[in-house]
DSSP file (Angstrom, degrees, kcal/mol; ACC not computed):
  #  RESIDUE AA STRUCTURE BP1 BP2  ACC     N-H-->O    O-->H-N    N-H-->O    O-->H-N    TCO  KAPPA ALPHA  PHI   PSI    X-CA   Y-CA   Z-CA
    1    1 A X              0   0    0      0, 0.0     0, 0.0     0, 0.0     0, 0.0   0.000 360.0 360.0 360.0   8.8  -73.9   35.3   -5.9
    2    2 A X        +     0   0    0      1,-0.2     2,-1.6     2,-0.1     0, 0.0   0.885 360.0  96.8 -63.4 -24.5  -72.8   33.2   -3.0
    3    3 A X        -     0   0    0      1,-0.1     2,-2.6     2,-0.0    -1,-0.2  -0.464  64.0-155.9 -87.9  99.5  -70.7   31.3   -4.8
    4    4 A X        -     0   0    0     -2,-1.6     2,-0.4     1,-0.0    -1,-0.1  -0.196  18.2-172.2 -58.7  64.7  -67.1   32.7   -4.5
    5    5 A X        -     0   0    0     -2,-2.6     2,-0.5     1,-0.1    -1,-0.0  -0.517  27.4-126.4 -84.9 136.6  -65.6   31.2   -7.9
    6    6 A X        +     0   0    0     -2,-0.4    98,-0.5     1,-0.1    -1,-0.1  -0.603  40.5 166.7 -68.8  87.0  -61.7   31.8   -8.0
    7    7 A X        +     0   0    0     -2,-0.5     2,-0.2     1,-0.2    -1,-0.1   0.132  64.0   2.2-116.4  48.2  -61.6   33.6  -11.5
    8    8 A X  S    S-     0   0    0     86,-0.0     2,-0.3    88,-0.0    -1,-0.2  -0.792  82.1 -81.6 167.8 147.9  -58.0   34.8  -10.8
    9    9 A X        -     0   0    0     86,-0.5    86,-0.1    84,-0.2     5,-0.1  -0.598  45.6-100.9 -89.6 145.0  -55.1   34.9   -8.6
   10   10 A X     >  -     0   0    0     -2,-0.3     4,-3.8     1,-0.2    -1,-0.1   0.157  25.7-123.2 -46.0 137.1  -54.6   37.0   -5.7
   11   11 A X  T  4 S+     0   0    0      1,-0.2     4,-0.2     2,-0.2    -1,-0.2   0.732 122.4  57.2 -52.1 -19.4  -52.1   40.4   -6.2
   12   12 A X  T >> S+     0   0    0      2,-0.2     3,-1.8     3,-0.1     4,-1.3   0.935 111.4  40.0 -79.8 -60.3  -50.3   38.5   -3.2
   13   13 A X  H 3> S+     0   0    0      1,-0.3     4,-2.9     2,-0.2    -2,-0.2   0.813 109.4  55.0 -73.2 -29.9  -50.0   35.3   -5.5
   14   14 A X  H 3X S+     0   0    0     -4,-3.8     4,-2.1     1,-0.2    -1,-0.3   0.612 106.0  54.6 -70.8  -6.4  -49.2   36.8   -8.5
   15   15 A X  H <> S+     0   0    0     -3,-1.8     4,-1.2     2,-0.2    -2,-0.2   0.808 101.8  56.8 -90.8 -37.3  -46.4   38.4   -6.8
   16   16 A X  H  X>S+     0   0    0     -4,-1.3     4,-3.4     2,-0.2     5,-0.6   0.944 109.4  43.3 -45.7 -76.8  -45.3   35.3   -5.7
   17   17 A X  H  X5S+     0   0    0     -4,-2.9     4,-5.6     1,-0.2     5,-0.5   0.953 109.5  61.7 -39.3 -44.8  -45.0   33.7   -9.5
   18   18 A X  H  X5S+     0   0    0     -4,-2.1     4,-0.8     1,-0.3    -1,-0.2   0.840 106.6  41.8 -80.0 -25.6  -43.6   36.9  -10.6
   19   19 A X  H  X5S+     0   0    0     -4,-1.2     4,-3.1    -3,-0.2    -1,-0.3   0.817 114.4  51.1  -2.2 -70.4  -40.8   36.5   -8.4
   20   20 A X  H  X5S+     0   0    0     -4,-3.4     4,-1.4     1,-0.2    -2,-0.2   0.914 111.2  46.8 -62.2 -31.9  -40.4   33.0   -9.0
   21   21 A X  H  X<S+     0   0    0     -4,-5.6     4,-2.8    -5,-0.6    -1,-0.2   0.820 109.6  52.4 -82.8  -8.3  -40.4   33.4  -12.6
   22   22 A X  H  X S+     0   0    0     -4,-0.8     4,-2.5    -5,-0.5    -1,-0.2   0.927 110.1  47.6 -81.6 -20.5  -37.8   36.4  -12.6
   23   23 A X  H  < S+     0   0    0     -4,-3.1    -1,-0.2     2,-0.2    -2,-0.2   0.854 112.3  51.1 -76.3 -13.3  -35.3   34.3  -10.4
   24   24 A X  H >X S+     0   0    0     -4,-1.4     3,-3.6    -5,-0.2     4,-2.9   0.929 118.4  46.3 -92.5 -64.6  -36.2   31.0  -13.5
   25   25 A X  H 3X S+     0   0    0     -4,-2.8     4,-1.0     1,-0.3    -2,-0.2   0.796 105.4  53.1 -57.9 -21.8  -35.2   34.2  -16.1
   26   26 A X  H 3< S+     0   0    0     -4,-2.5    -1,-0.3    -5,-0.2    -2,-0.2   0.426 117.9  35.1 -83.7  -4.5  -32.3   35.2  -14.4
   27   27 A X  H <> S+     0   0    0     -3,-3.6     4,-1.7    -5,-0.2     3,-0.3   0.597 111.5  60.3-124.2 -28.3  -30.8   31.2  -14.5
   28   28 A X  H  X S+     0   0    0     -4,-2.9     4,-1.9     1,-0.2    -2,-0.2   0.851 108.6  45.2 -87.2   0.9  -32.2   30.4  -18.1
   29   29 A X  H  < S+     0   0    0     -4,-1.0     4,-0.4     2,-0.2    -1,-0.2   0.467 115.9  44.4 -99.7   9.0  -30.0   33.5  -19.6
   30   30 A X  H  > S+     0   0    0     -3,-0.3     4,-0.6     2,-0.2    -1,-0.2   0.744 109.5  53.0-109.6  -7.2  -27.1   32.5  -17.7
   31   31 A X  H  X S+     0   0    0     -4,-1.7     4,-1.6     2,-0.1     3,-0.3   0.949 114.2  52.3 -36.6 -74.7  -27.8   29.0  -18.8
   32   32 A X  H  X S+     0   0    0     -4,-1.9     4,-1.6     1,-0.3     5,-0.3   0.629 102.9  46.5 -44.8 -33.1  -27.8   30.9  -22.1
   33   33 A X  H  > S+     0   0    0     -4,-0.4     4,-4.8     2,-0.2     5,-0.4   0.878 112.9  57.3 -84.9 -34.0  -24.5   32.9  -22.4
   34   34 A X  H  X S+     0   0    0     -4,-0.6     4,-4.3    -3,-0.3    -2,-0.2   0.984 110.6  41.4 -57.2 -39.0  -22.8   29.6  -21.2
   35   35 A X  H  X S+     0   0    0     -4,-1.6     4,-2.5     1,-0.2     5,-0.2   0.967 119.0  47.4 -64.0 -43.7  -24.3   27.8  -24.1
   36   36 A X  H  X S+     0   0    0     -4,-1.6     4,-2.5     2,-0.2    -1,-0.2   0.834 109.9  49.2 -28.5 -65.2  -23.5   30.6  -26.1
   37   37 A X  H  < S+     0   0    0     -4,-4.8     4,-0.3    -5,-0.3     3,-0.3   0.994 111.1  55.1 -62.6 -57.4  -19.9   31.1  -25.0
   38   38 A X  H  < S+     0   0    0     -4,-4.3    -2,-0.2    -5,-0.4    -1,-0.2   0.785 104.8  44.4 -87.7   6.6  -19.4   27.9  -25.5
   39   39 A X  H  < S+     0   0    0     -4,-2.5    -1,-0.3     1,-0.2    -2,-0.2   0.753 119.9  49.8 -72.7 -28.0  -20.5   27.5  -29.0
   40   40 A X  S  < S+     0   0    0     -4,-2.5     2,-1.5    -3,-0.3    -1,-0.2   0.217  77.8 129.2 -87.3  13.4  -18.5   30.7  -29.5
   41   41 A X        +     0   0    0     -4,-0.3     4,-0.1     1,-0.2    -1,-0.1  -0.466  23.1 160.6 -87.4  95.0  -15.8   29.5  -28.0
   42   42 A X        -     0   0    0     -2,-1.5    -1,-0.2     2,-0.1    -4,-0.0   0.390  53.2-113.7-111.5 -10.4  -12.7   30.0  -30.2
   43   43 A X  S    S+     0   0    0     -3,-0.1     5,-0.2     1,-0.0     2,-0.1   0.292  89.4  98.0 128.5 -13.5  -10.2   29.7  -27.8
   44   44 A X        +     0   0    0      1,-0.2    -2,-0.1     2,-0.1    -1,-0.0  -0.704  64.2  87.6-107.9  49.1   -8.4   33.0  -27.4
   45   45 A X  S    S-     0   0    0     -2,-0.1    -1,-0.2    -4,-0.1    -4,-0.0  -0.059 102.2-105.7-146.8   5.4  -10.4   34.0  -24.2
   46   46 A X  S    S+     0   0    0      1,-0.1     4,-0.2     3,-0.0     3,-0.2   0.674  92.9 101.2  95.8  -8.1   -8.4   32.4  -21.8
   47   47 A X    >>  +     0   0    0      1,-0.2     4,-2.8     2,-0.1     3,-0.9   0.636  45.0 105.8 -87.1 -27.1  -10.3   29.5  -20.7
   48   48 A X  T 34 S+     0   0    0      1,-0.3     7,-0.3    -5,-0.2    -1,-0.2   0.729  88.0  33.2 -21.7 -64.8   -8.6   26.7  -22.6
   49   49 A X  T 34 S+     0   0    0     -3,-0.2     3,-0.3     1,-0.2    -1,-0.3   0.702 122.1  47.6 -84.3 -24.9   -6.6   25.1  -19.7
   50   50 A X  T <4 S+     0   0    0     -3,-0.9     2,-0.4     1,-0.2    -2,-0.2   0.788  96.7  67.5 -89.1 -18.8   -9.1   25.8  -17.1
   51   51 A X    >X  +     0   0    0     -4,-2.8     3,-2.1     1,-0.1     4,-0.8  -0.416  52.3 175.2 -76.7  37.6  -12.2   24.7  -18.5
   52   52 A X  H 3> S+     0   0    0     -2,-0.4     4,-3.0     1,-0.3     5,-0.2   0.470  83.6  55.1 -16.6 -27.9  -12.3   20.8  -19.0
   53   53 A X  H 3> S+     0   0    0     -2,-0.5     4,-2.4     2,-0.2    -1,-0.3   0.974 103.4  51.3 -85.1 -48.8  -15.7   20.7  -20.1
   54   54 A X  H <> S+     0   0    0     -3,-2.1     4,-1.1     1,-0.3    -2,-0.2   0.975 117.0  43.7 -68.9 -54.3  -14.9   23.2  -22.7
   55   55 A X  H >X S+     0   0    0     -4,-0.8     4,-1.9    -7,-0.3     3,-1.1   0.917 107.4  55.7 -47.1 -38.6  -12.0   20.7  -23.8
   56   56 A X  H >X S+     0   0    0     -4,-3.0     3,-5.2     1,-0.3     4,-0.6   0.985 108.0  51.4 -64.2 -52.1  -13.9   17.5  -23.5
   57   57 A X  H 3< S+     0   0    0     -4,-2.4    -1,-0.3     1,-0.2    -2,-0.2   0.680 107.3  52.4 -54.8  -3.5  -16.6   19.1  -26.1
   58   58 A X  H << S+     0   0    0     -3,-1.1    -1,-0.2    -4,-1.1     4,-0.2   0.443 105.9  55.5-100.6   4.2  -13.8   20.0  -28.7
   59   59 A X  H << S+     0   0    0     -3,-5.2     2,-0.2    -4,-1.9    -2,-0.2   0.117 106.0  55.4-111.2  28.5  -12.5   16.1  -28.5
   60   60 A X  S  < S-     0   0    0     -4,-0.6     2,-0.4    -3,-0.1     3,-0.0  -0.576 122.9 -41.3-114.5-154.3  -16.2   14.7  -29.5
   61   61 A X     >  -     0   0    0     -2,-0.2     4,-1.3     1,-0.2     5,-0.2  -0.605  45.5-152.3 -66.2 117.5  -17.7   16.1  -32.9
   62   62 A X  H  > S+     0   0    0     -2,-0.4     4,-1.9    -4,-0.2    -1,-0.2   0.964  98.0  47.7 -20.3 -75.8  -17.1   19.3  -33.2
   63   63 A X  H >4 S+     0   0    0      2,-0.2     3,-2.5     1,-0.2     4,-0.2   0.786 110.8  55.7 -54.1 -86.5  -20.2   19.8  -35.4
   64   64 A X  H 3>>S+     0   0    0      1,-0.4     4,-2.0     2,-0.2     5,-0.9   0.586 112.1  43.2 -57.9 -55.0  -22.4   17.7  -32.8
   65   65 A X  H 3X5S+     0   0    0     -4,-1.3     4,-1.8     1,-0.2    -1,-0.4   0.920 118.4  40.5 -35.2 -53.2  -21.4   19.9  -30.2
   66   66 A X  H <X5S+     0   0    0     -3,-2.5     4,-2.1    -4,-1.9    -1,-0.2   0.973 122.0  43.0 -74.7 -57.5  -21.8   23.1  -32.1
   67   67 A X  H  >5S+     0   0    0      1,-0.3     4,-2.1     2,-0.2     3,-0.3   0.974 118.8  44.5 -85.2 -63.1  -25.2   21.7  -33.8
   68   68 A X  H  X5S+     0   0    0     -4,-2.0     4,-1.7     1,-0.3     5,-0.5   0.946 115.1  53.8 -33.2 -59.9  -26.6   20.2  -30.4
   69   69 A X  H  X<S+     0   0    0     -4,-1.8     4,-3.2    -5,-0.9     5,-0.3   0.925 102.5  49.8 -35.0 -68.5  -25.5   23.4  -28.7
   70   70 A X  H  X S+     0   0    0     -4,-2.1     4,-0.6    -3,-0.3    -1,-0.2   0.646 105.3  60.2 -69.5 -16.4  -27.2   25.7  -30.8
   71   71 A X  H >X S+     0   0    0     -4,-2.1     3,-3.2    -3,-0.2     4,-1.3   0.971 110.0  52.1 -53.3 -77.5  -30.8   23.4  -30.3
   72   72 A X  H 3X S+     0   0    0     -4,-1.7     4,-2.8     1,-0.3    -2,-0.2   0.721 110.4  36.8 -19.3 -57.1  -30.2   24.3  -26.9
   73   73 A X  H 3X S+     0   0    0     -4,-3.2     4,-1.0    -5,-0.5    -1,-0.3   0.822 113.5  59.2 -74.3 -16.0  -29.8   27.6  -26.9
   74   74 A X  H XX S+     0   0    0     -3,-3.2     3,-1.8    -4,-0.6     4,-1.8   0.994 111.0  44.9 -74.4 -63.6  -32.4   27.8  -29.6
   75   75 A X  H 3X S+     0   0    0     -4,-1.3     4,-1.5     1,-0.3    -2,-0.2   0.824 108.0  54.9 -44.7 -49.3  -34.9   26.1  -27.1
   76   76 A X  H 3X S+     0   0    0     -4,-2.8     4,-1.8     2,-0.2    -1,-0.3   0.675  97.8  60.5 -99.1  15.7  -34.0   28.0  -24.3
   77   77 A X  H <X S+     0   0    0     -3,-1.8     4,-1.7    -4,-1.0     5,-0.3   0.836 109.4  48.1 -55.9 -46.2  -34.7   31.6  -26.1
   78   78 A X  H  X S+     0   0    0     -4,-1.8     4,-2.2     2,-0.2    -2,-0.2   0.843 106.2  56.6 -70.8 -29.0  -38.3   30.4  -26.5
   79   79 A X  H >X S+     0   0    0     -4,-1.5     3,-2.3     1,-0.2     4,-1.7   0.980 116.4  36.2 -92.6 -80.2  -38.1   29.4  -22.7
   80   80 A X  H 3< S+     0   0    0     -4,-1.8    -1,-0.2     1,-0.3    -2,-0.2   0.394 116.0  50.7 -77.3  18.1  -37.2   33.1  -21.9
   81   81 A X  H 3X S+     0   0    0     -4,-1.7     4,-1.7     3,-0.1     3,-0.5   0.580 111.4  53.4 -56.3 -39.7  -39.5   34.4  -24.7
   82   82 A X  H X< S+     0   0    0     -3,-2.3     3,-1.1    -4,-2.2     4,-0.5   0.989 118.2  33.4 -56.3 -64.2  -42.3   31.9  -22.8
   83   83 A X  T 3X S+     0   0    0     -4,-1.7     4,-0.8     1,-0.3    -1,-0.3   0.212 108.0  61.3 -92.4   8.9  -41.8   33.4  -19.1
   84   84 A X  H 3> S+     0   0    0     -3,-0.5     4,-2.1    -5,-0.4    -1,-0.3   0.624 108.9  52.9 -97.5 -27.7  -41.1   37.0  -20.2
   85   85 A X  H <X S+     0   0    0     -4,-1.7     4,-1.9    -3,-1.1    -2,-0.3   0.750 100.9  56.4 -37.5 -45.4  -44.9   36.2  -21.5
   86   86 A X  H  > S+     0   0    0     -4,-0.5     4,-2.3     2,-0.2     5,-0.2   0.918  98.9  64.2 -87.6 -68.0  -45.8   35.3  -18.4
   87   87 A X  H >X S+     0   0    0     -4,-0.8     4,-1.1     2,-0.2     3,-0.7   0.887 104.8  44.4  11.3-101.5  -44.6   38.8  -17.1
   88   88 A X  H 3X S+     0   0    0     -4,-2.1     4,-2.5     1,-0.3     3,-0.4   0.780 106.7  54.7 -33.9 -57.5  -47.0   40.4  -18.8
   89   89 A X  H 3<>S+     0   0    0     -4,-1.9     5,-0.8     1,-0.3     6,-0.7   0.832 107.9  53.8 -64.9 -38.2  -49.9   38.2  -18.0
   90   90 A X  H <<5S+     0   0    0     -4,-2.3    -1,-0.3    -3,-0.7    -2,-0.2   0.836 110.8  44.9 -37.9 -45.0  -49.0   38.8  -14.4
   91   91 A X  H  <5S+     0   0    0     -4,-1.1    -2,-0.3    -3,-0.4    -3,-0.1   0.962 114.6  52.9 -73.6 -57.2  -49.1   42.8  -15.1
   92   92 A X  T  <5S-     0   0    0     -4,-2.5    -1,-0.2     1,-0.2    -2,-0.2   0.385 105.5-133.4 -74.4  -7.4  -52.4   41.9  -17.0
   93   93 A X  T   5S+     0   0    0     -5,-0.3   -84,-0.2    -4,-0.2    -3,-0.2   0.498  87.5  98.9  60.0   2.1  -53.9   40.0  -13.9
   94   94 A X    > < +     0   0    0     -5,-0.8     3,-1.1    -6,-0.2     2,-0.3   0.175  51.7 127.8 -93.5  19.4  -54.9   36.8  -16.7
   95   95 A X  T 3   +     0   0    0     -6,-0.7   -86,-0.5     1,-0.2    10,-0.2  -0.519  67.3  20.6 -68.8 151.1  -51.7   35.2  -15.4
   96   96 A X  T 3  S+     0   0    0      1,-0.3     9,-2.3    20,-0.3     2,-0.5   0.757  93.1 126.9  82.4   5.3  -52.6   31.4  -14.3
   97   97 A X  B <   -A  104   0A   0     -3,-1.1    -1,-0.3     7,-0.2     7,-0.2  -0.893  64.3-124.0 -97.2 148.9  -55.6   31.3  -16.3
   98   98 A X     >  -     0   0    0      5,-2.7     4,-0.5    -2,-0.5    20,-0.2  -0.621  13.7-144.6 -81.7 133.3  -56.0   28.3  -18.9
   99   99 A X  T  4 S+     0   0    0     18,-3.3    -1,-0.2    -2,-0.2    19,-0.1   0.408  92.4  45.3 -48.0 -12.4  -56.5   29.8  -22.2
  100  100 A X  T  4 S+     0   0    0     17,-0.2    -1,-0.1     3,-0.1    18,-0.1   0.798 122.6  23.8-125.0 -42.7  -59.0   26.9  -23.1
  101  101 A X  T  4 S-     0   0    0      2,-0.2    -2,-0.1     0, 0.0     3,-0.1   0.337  89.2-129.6-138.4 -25.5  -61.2   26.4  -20.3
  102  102 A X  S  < S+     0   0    0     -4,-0.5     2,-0.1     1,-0.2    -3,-0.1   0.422  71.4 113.2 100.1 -20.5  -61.3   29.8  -18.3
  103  103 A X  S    S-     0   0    0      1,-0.1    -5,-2.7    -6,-0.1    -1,-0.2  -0.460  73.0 -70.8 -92.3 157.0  -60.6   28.1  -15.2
  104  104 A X  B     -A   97   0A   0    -98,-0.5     2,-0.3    -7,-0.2    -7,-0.2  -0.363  34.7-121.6 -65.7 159.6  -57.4   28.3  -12.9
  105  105 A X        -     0   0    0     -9,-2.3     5,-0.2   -10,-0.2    11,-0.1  -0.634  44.4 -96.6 -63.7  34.2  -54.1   26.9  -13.5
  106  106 A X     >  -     0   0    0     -2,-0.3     4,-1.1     3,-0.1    -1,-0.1   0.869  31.3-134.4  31.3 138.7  -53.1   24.2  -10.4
  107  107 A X  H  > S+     0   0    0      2,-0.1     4,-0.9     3,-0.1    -2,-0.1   0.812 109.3  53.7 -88.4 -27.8  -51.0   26.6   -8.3
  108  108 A X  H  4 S+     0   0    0      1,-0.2     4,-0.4     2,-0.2     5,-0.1   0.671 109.3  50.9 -90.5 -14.9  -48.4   23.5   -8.3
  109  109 A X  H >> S+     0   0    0      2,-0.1     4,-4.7     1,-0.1     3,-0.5   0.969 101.9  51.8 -40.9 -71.8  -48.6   23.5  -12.1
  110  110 A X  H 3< S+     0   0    0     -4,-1.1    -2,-0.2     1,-0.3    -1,-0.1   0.580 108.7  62.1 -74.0  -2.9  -47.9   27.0  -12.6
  111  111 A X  T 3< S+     0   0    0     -4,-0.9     3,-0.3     1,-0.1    -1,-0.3   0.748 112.2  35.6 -88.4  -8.6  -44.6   26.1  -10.1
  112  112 A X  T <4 S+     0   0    0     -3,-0.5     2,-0.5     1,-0.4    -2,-0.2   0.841 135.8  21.4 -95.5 -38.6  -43.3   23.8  -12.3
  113  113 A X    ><  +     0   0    0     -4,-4.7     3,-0.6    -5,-0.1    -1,-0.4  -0.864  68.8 174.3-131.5 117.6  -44.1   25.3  -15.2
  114  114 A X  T 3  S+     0   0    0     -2,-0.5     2,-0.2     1,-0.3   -18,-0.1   0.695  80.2  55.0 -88.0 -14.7  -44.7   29.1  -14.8
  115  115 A X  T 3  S+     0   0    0     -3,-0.1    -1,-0.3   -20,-0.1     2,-0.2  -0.482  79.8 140.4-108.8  64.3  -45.2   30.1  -18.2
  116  116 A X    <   -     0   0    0     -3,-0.6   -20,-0.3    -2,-0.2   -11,-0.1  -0.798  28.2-177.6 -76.1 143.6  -48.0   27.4  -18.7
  117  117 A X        +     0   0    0     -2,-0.2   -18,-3.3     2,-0.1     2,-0.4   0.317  60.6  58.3-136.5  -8.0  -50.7   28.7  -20.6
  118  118 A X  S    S-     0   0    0    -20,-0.2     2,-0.2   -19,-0.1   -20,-0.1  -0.901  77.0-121.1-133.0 147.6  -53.2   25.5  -20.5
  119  119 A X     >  -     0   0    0     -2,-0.4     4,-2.0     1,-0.1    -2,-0.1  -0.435  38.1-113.4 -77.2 163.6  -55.0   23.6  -17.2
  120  120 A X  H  > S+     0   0    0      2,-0.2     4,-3.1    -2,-0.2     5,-0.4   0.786 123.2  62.8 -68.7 -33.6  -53.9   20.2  -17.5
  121  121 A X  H >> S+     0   0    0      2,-0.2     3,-0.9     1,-0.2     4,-0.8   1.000 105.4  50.4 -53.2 -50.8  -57.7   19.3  -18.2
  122  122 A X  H 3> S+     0   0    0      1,-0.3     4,-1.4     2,-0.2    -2,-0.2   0.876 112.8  55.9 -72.8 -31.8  -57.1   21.7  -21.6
  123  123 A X  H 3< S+     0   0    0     -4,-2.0    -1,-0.3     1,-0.2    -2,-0.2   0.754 102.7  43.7 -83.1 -11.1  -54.1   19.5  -22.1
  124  124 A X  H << S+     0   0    0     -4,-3.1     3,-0.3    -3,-0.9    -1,-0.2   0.404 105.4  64.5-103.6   2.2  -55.3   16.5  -22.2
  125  125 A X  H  < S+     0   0    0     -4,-0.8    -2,-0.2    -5,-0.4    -3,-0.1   0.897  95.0  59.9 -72.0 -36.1  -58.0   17.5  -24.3
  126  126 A X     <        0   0    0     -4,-1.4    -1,-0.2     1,-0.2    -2,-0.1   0.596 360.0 360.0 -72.2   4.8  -55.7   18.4  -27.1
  127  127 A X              0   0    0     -3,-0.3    -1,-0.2    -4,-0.1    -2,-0.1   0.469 360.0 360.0-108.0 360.0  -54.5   15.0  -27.1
């Protein structure tokens, strides 16, 4: 029993991610209403003259905008589906373990991507 294998992260550490990841949910849903708004954006809300950005997307495609847009936002639901996941697994103390291999995540992984769910070793296996 000497050997002190790491088969989880610290209440201290996990506390840390969960931090990090609420401040990553708290920017991808305000990433999210912008995309949102401006796919909704019909024009009557008062922004017209002040928003350039909004203008330059209604002098490209329309559809591209709209279609492109709605990837986006589509993508980043799953992103704060992923890390509200990640949540949990924090509460559940199995955050930061690779599903595949058992082992911990890289702590410099899980800061770049916090709702990772595979070691990079389990990822390059699937490949």
């Amino acid at each position: 029993m000497g050997e002190d294998v790491k088969v989880r992260y610290s209440d201290k550490e996990l506390e840390e991610f969960r931090v990090l990841i609420d401040e990553k949910i708290e920017k991808a849903k305000s990433h999210l209403d912008l995309l949102r708004s401006s796919y909704m954006n019909d024009g009557n809300n008062g922004t017209d003259d002040t928003a350039p950005t909004f203008k330059a997307f209604e002098e490209g495609s329309e559809t591209m905008s709209k279609e492109a847009n709605t990837q986006l936002a589509i993508r980043q639901e799953k992103f704060i589906r992923d890390l509200k996941n990640a949540l949990l697994r924090i509460e559940n103390k199995t955050y930061g373990i690779c599903r595949v291999t058992g082992k911990l995540i890289n702590k410099e992984r899980l800061k770049l991507v916090p709702h990772a769910t595979l070691s990079i070793e389990a990822k390059n296996m699937q490949k």
